[in-house]
N, C-alpha and C positions, 0 to 999 in steps of 0.2 A: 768925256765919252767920245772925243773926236775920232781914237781909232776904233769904234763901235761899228761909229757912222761910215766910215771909207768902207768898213768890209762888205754895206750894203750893195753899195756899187758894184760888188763882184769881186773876183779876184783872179785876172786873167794874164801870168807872167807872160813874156816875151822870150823865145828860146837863149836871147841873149842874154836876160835876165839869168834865167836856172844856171844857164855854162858857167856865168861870170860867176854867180853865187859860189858855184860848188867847184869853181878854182879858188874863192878864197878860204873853202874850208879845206882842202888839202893838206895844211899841216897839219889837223888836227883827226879828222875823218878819213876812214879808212874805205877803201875802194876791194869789197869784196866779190868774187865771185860768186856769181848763183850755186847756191851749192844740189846737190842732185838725190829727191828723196826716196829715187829707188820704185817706184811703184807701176804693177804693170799696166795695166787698164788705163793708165794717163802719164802726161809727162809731167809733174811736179816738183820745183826746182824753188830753194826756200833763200830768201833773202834776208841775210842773219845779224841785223842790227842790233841783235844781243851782243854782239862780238864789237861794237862800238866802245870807244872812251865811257865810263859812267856807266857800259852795260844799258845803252839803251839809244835808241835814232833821234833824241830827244836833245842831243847834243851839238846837230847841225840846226834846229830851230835856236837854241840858246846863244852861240855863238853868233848868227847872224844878226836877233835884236839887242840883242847887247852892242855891236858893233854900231847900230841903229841909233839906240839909247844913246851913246858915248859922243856920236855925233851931232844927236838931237841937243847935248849939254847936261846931261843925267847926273848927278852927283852921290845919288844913291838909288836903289832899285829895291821894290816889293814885286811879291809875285804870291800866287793860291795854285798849291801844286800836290799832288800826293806822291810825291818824290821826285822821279823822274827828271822830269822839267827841269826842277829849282837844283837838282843836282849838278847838270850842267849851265844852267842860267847862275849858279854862284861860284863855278869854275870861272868861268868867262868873265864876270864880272872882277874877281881878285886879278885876273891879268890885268885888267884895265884899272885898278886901284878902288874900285866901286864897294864898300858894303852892300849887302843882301838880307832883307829883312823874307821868310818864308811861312804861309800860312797854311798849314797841312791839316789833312781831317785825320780825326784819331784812330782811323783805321787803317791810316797809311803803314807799311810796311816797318817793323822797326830796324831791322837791314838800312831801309831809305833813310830813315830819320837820321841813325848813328852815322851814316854816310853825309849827312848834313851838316852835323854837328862838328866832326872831324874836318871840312871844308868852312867853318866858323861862319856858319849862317846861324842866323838868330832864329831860334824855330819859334813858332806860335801854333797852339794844337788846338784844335775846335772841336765841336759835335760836328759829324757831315752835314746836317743841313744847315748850319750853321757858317760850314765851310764854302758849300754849294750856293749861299745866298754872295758871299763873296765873289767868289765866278762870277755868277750873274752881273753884279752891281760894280764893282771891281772898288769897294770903299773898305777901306781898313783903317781909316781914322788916320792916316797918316800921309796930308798931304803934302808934306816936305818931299816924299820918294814919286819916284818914276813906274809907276804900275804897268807890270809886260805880263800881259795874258798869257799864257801857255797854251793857250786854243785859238783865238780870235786878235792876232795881231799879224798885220801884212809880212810883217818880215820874218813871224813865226813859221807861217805857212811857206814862205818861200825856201826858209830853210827844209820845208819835211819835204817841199817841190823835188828839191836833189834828190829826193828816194825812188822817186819817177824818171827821173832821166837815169840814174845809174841801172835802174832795170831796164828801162827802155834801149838803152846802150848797150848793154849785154845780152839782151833776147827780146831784138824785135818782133818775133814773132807771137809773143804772149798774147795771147785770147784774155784768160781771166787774172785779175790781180787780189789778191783776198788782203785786205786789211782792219788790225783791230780796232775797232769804235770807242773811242774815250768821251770826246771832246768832238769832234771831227775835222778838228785840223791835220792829221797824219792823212785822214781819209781826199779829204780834198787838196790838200796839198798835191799828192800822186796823181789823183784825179786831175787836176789844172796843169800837171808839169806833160801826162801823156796826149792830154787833146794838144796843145803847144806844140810837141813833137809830132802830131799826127798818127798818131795809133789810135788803132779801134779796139785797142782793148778797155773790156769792161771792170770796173771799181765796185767789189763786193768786200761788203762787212761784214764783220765779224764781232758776235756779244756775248755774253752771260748771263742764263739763265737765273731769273730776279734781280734781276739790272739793265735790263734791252728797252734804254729809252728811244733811241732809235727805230727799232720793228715798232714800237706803239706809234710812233709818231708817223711813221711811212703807211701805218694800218687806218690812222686818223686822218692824214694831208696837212697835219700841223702838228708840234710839239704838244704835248698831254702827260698831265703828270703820273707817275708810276708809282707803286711800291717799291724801296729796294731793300732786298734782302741779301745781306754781305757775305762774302766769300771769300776763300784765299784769293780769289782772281781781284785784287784789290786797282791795279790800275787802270784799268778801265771800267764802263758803268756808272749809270746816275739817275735821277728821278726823273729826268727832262732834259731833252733838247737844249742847248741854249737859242734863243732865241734868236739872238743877231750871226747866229751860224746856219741857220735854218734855210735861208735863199739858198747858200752859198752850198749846201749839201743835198735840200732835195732836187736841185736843178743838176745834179751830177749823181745820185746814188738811189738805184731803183729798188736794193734787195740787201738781207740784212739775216744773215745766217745766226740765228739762236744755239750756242755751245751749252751744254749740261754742264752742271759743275763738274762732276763725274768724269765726261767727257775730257775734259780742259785738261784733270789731271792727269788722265791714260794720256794724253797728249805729252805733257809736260814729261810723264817714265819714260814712252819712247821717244823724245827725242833727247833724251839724256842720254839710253840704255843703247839705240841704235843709231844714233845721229852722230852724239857723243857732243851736242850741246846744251849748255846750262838755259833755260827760257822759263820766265814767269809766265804766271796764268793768263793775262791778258794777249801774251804774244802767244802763249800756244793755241788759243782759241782761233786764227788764222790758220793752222796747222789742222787743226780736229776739222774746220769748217770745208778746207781744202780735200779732204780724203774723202767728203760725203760721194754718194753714188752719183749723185748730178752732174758733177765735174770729167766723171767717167769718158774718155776720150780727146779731152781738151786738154791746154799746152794753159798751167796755171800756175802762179806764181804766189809763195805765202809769206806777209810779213812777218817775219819774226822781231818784234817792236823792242823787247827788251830782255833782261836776265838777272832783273834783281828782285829774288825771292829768298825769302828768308831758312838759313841754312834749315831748321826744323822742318819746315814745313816742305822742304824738298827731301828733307830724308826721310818725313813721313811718306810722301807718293813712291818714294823709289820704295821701298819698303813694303809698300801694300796696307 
């Protein structure tokens, strides 16, 4: 649990840190423009890390602690992921000759999974809470591998940090940043890469109704467990906070915008129909969260976290 314990400490990169980080993903990470989402009442400009390697920003965390691992002496790698993550963390890993052992909850997307399988990672499928106790504990009974958190690892966060300097780079002038709530490594990641750089733009999240363990826990001043009730919006949402991410997130994230499931979808048709981007529920909840009436006049920026949603159930939303 030693990198539990470092996260306590904080996690406060160095400008030089993010630069150096996000010149070494270069070959692999793509450097997109804000793209422009048309609306009049406000300037909203979407950050489309669907359009990434894997179809998801999940790919500059993966690539950096693997780079980590490899150097730490890693021989083999486990990771608890609902796709995302382990997709790019067992990319990364076969560059470097690593198997990848992945333990996913069975709600994870089956797009993600067959996407796992094809990249010859070993799946192992849980009950969510089940899966969720893993998160927490990070024990898989198998202490021959290298266990890389997809939330709560320094060099995780460091890699999602690049999504704040690449925004920050591109439009200084951003006021609000909306980002999706999984884990809250993407969230504070951006959060620690813009205070770094000195912007006062503020870091709102974004959830899913029957899964906003987040809003409970910012309603309580501590994590608190929740119900979850499952939805397509499958990558992001959980029962609870993690706990050793909790400093690290209420010290940076005051507000926490609740998406309808409803919502998440109309999201997901128009930015297919009028955007002309492919985005899963979790990223469109950024998007729904961004167009509320509060934002009305402000210069805001929305993550679009990923784009791996399973062909049916996007032609169910486009469809109606």
């Amino acid at each position: 649990m030693a990198e539990s314990r470092a996260l306590v400490d904080g996690f406060h990169p160095s400008t030089e840190a993010l630069r150096a980080t996000r010149e070494a993903l270069d070959t692999m990470v793509e450097r997109f423009p804000l793209l422009d989402a048309r609306m009049e009442d406000r300037v909203l400009r979407l950050q489309p890390e669907s359009l990434q390697p894997f179809g998801s920003f999940k790919i500059r965390a993966a690539l950096t602690a693997v780079d980590q691992a490899v150097h730490s002496g890693a021989t083999r790698i486990v990771t608890a992921s609902a796709g995302n993550f382990a997709q790019g963390l067992t990319f990364a890993a076969r560059r470097a000759g690593l198997p990848v052992d992945v333990h996913v909850p069975d709600s994870a997307a089956a797009g993600k999974i067959a996407a796992l399988r094809e990249l010859e990672a070993r799946v192992i499928s849980h009950p969510f809470d089940e899966w969720w106790t893993i998160m927490c504990d990070r024990d898989t009974g198998d202490n021959g591998a290298t266990f890389v958190h997809p939330v709560a690892e320094h060099s995780v966060l460091l890699g999602n940090a690049t999504i704040g300097l690449d925004i920050q780079t591109a439009w200084s002038e951003v006021e609000i940043v909306i980002v999706p709530f999984g884990g809250g490594g993407l969230c504070v990641g951006i959060a620690a890469a813009l205070e770094a750089l000195g912007s006062q733009a503020e870091v709102v999240t974004s959830e899913v109704a029957g899964s906003a363990a987040l809003s409970a826990a910012l309603a309580a001043g501590r994590p608190v467990e929740i119900p979850r009730r499952p939805s397509f919006v499958d990558g992001i949402g959980s029962t609870r906070v993690l706990d050793e991410m909790w400093p690290l997130i209420s010290s940076r994230i005051t507000r926490s915008i609740v998406v309808g499931v409803d919502e998440a979808a109309a999201a997901v048709r128009e930015l297919a129909l009028r955007h002309k981007l492919v985005v899963e529920g979790a990223g469109a909840t950024a998007f729904a969260a961004a167009r509320r009436p509060e934002f009305a006049g402000r210069r805001v920026a929305a993550v679009l976290s990923g784009s791996n949603i399973d062909a049916p159930t996007l032609a169910g939303i486009l469809s109606g």
